[in-house]
N, C-alpha and C positions, 0 to 999 in steps of 0.2 A: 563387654559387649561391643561389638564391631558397627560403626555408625553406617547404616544405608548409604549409599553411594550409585550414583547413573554412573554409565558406561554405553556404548554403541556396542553388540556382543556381535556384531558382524555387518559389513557393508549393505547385504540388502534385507537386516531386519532391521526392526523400530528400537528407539531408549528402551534397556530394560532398568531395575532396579533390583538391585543384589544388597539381600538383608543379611549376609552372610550363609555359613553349611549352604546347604542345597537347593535354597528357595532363592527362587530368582521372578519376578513380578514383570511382563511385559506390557510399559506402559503405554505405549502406542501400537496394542493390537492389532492386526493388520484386519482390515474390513474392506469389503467391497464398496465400491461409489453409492450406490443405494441406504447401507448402513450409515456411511458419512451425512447422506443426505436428512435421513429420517432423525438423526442424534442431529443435526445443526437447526431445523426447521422447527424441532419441540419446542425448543425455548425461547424460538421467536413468536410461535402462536401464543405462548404461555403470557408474556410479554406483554402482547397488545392485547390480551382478554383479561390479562389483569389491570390492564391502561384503561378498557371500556369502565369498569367498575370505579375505578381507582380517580377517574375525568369527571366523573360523575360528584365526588365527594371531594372533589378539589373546588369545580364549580360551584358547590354550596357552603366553600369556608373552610371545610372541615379540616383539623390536622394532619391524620392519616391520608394522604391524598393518593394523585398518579404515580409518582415513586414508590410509594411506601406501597400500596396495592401492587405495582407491577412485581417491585421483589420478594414480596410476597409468595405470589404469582410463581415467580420464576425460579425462587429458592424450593420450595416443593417439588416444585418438574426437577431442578438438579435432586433432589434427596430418593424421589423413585427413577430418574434413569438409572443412577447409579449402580443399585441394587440391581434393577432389570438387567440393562446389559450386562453385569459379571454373574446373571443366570440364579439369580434369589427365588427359592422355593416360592409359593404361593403364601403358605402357613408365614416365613420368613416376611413378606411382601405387605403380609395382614399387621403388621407388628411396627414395620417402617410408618405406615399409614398411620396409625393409631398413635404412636410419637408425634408424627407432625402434625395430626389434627390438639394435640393436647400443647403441644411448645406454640400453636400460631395462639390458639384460646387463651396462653398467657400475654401474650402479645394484644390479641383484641381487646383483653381485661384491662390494658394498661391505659387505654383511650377512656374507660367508662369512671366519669364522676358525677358524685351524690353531691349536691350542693345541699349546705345545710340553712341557710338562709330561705331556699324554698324546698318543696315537696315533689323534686323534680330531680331525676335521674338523666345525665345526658353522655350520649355515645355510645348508646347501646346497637343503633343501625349501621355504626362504624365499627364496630366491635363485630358484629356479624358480618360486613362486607369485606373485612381482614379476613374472618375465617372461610369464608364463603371463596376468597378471593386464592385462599390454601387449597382449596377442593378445586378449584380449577386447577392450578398446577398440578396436583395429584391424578386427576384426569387425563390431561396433557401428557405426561409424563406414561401412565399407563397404556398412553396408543388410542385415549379416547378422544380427541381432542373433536368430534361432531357432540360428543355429550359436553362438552366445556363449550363450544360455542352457542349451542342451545340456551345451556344455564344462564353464559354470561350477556346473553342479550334479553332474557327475560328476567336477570337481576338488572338491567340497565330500566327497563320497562318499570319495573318495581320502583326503583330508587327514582326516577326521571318523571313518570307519568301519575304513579299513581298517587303522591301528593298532594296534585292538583285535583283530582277527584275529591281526596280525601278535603283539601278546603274550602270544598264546594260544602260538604257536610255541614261543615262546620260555623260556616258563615250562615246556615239554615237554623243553625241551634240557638242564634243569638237574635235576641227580640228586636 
């Protein structure tokens, strides 16, 4: 079996890649400035709305932080452009999705421990802001990214504000 190999297959087209017989893969597609624009601009909203979440959970300690959310974030948006732009059915599109929301879930499971000394589970809100922080990307990625900026500022609201609500509660509960 003949090893893949780049070549220039002519002066004004792009690298292709020659897997041997008759399939030849062009990998720098020719696109118009618009294409260029919309495929460079996803993964930078992707980025910083996995940064809002990700600032969030750095701020309070946590391990999973602003990197780990952003590429998160980011690696999703790359897993559905991919598919998108080389023109992935819908049905095809539903199957990408459903992988990455199950490979980040192992991902978030690895943040959450049972401590056995007390009756307490922790990293469970970090575990969800992983996968939460996958759903953006996936959004991003699909062209949605007004539905990911929405989410990811009312998961910031979530994570940020409503704590403080909550220990208002809870300083009420004690005599």
């Amino acid at each position: 079996m003949a090893e893949p190999e780049f070549h220039r297959t002519n002066a004004s087209s792009a690298f292709s890649l020659h897997a041997g017989g008759d399939m030849e893969l062009d990998l720098l597609a020719r696109a118009d400035l618009s294409d260029i624009a919309d495929i460079s601009i996803k993964p930078l909203i992707s980025a910083v709305l996995g940064g809002i979440v990700g600032a969030e959970r750095e701020a309070v300690g946590k391990a999973a932080g602003l990197r780990t959310h952003m590429m998160v974030s980011l690696g999703a948006t790359l897993f559905v452009l991919g598919p998108v732009e080389a023109g992935t059915s819908a049905g095809d599109m539903t199957r990408v999705i459903q992988g990455i929301a199950t490979g980040i879930g192992f991902v978030g499971a690895g943040t959450i421990l049972k401590r056995k000394d007390q009756d307490q589970i922790d990293g469970l809100t970090t575990a969800a802001t992983i996968w939460f922080t996958g759903a953006i990307g996936i959004a991003v990625g699909l062209g949605r990214a007004w539905l990911a900026v929405i989410c990811a500022v009312t998961a910031w609201v979530i994570l940020a504000i409503i704590p403080r609500i909550e220990s208002r509660f809870r300083s009420d509960d004690k005599p």
